[in-house]
N, C-alpha and C positions, 0 to 999 in steps of 0.2 A: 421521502421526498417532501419538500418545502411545496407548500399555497401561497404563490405568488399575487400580490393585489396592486392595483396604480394607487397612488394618494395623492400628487401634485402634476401637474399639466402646464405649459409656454410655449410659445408659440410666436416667433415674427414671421410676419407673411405678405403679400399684397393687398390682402383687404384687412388688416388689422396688425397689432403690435402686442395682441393679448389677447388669450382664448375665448371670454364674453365679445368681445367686438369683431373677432376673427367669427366663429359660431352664426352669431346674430348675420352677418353681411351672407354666410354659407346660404342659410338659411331661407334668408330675400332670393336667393338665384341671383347674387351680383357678379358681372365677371370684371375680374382685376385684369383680363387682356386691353392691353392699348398699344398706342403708336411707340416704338424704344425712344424716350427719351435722354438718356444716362450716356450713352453713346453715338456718333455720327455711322449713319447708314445708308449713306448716299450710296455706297457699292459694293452693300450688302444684297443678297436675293431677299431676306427673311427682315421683314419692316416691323413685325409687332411683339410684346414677350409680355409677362407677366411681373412687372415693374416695382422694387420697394421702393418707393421716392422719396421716402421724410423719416427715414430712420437716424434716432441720436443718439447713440449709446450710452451716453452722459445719463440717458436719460432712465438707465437701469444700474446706477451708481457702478456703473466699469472706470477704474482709473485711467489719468490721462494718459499716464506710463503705458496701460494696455491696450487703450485704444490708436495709441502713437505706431504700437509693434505687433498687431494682429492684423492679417487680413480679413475683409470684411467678410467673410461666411463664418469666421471662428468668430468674428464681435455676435453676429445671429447668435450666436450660439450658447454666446455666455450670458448673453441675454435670455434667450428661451432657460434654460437653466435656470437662472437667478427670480423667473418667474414661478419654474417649478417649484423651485427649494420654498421658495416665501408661500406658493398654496398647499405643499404637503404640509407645512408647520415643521418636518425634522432638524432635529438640531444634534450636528455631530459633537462624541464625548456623553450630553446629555441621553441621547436616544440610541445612538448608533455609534461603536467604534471607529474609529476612522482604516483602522484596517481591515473591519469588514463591509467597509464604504467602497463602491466601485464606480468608474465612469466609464460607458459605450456609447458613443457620440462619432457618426462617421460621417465621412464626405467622400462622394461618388470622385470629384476631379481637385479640392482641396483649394490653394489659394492662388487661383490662375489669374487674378487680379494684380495680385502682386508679383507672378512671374514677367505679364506683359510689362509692368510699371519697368522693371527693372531691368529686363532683354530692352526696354528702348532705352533707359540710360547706358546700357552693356554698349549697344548700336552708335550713341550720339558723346560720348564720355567716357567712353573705355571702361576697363576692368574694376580701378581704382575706385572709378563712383558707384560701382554697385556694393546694395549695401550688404553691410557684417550682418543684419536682421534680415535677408532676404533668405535666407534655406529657413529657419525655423517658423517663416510666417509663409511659408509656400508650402511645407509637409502636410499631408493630409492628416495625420495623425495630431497634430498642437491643439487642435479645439478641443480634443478629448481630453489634451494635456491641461491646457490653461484651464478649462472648467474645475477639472480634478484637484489643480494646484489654488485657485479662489476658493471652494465647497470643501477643501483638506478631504479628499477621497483618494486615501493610500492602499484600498483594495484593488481588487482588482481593473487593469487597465486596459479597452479591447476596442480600438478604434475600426469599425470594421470597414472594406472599400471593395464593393461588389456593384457598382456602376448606382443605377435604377435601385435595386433591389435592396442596395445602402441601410437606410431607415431602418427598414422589416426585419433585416438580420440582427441590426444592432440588439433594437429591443427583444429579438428572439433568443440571442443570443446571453444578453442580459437577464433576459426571464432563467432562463437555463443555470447561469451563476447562481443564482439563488436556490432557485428550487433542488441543486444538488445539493447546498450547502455550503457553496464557496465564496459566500456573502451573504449579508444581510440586508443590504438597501443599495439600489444602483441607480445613475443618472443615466439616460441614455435615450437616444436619436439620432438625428442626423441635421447637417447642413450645407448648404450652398450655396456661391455667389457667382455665377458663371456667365453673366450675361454680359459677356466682353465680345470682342470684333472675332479674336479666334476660335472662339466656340462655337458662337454662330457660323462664321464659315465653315469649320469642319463639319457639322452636324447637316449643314445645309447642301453643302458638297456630298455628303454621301446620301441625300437625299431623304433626310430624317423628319426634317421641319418642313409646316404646313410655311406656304409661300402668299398663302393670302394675304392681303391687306387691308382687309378688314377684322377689326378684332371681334365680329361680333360672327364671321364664320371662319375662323380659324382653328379653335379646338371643337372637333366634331366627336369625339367618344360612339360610337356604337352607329354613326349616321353613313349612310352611304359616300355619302358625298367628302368623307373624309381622304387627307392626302398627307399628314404628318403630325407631330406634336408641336406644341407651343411652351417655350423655352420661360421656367418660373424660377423664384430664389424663394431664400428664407430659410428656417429650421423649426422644427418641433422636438421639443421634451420633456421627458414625463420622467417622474420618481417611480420604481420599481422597491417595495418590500416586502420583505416574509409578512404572512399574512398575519402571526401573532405578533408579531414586533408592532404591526398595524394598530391591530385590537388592543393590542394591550395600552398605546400611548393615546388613545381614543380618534386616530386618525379619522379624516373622510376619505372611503375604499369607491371612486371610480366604476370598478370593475376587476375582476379575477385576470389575469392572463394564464391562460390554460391548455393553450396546444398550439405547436410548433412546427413547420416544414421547412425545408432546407434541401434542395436537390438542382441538378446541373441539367441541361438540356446534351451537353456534349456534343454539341452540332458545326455550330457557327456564329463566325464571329459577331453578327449581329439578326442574324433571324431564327423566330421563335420556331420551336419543330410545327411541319404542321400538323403532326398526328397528337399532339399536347402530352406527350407521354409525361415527361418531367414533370412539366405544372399541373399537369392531375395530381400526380404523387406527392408533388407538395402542399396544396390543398387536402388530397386525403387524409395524409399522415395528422396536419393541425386539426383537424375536424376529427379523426379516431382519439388521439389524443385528450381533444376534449369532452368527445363522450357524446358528440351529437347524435342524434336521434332521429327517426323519420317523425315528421310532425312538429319540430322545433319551428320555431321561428328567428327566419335568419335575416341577416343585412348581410350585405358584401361590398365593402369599398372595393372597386375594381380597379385592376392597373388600368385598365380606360384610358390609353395614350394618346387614341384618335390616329394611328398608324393603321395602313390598311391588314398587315400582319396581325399583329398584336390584339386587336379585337376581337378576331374571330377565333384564332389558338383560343385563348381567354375566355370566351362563349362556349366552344366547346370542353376545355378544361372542366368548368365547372360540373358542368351535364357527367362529365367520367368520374367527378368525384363525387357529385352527390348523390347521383342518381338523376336521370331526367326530368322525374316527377319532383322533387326535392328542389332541384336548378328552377322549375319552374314555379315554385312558389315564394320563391327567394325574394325579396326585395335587395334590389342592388342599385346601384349608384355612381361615374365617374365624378369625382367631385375636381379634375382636373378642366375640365370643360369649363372651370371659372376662375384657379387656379394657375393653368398650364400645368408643365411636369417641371417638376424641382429639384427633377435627379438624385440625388442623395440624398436629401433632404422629405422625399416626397413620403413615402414610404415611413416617415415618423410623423407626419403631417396628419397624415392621414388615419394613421391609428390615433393622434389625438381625436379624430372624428368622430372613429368608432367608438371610445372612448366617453365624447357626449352623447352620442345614439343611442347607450342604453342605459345613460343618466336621462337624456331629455323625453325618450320614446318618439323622436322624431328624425327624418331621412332628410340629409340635404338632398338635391335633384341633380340630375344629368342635364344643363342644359343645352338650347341650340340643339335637341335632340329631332328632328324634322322629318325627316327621312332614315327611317330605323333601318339599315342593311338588315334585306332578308334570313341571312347566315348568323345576325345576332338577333337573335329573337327571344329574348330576354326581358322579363320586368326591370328595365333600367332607368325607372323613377323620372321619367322625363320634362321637363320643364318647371316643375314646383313642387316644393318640400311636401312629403306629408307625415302624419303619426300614425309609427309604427312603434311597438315595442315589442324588442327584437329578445329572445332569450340569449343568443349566439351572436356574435359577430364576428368574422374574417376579412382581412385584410390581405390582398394581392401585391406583390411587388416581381417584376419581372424584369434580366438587365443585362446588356451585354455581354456574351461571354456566356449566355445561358444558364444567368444566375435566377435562381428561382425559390422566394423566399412567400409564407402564409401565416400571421398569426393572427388566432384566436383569443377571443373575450368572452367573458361570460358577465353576467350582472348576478350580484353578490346579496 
């Protein structure tokens, strides 16, 4: 088996458009929640989201041809990409054959921006005006494509779409390519643009999204007072390679990725078990995997949704997996709480986090953390960063349909 290591990281998000200025804003405890401006929400319940406002694609040399026929979570995405590829330094042919170049890049709901555009010309224009480019820029799977088809990555191709949990599989998934052998270097994350009228309605209709109107108590992660999640876009991605192919071209190695989980709740269509059976085990599995220890020092980006469910499954999860005494020395983290959730996208976000956390030896915070629900009683880093330097890091992703995705980092 292959030693899989990160070398390049990108990243668009709401509080940046590159991993230094994304990092740095984590850092401060800034929250990219505000009032939706991108869409009219006069009669909507859900007023606030987690907003990219000044995104140019132009501005990550994307053609005009591709910026014309992508929706925009796959433009995120080629962009995150195009920043990875320029920080690992690899260069296909030169470093990497291109057939053993692969790209996992997924989207939780895919290009819903460009279904609504085109179901209103379908509505006001008939059949004839919707466009020839409307299926291949509405698949969720194109990001994965057009990335693969810019970076020529003719290995393997794995768009993966597990709601939430998106991100985490991609790159576990991708870790996995390699380290059996079925590649040598892979592009892979996730992304998302979904902060349209119909998303928020349905999300908000079944009672998913916090209803506050205030951005400043809407994502509560770990707080009593929580009542939903807060709706974010953007993408994260990272270069994954064999760890010699690394060393040998004298990369800069991130971090190891080193253990993986992958398991189903089997429950329901949208609430976590409450006994965490699943998410223990996927947690356990990335952590036996890696070879964790008692006495390591750990961070844990949490799924941290701020859903009354989900926090406390997740509190407890940990406690099964690592042991109580272990759970409780843990430094953990929701870094949604300044982000919102990114759905597909969140879950590679956030492993970029992890990613600087045991580059930087520092923990972004949980903000808005106020009133810590009794039931999660967890060191959840609350209101301001501080340094830690973590041997281990784990990353949570958890998504409808009971998808349950954990991977692991080690520092190299």
């Amino acid at each position: 088996m292959k030693r899989v290591v990160i070398t390049g990281l990108g990243c668009v998000t709401p509080l940046g458009h590159n991993v230094d200025k994304f990092w740095s804003e984590l850092l401060k405890g800034t929250c990219a929640i505000n009032k939706i401006q991108n869409i009219n929400t006069e009669n909507l319940t859900v007023k606030v989201a987690a907003e990219i406002l000044d995104f140019k694609p132009e501005d990550f040399g994307i053609e005009k041809a591709m910026i014309r026929h992508n929706d925009r979570y796959a433009l995120y995405a080629i962009a995150a990409a195009t920043q990875a590829m320029q920080d690992s330094g690899l260069t296909v042919d030169k470093d990497v054959d291109p057939s053993r170049f692969g790209c996992a890049i997924g989207s939780g709901i895919g290009g819903i921006q460009t279904f609504c555009r085109e179901h209103s010309e379908l509505m006001s224009s008939g059949p004839r005006r919707v466009s020839p480019m409307f299926i291949p820029e509405m698949i969720a799977n194109i990001a994965s494509g057009n990335v693969a088809t810019v970076f020529h990555a003719e290995g393997p191709n794995l768009p993966v779409v597990t709601a939430c949990a998106t991100g985490t599989h991609s790159v576990g998934e991708a870790y996995r390519m390699i380290k059996e052998g079925r590649a040598d270097a892979m592009i892979t994350g996730g992304a998302e643009a979904a902060i349209c009228e119909i998303a928020i309605a349905g999300f908000a209709n079944m009672k998913a999204l916090s209803t506050s109107e205030d951005p400043m108590a809407a994502s509560l992660p770990f707080d009593i007072r929580r009542k939903g999640f807060v709706m974010g876009e953007g993408s994260g991605v990272m270069i994954l390679e064999d760890y010699e192919l690394a060393r040998k071209r004298g990369a800069h190695i991130y971090a190891e990725v080193c253990g993986y989980g992958n398991t189903c709740d089997a429950y329901h269509y949208t609430a976590p078990r409450s006994d965490a059976k699943c998410a223990t085990n996927a947690i356990k599995w990335a952590l036996e995997e890696a070879g964790f220890k008692a006495g390591e020092k750990v961070y844990v980006n949490a799924h941290g949704t701020g859903t009354p469910l989900n926090d406390k499954a997740e509190t407890l999860a940990l406690k099964q997996a690592m042991g109580e005494d272990e759970a409780r020395k843990a430094v953990i983290s929701s870094t949604k709480s300044m982000l919102g959730h990114m759905l597909g996208a969140t879950g590679a976000i956030e492993m970029v986090i992890c990613a600087k956390t045991l580059q930087e030896g520092k923990v972004a915070p949980t903000i808005h953390l106020d009133q810590p629900d009794p039931e999660c009683d967890l060191d959840y880093t609350p209101h301001t960063a501080r340094d830690f330097k973590a041997d281990l890091t784990i990353s949570n992703s958890f998504g409808f349909g009971g998808q349950n995705a954990c991977v692991a980092l080690r520092r190299v």
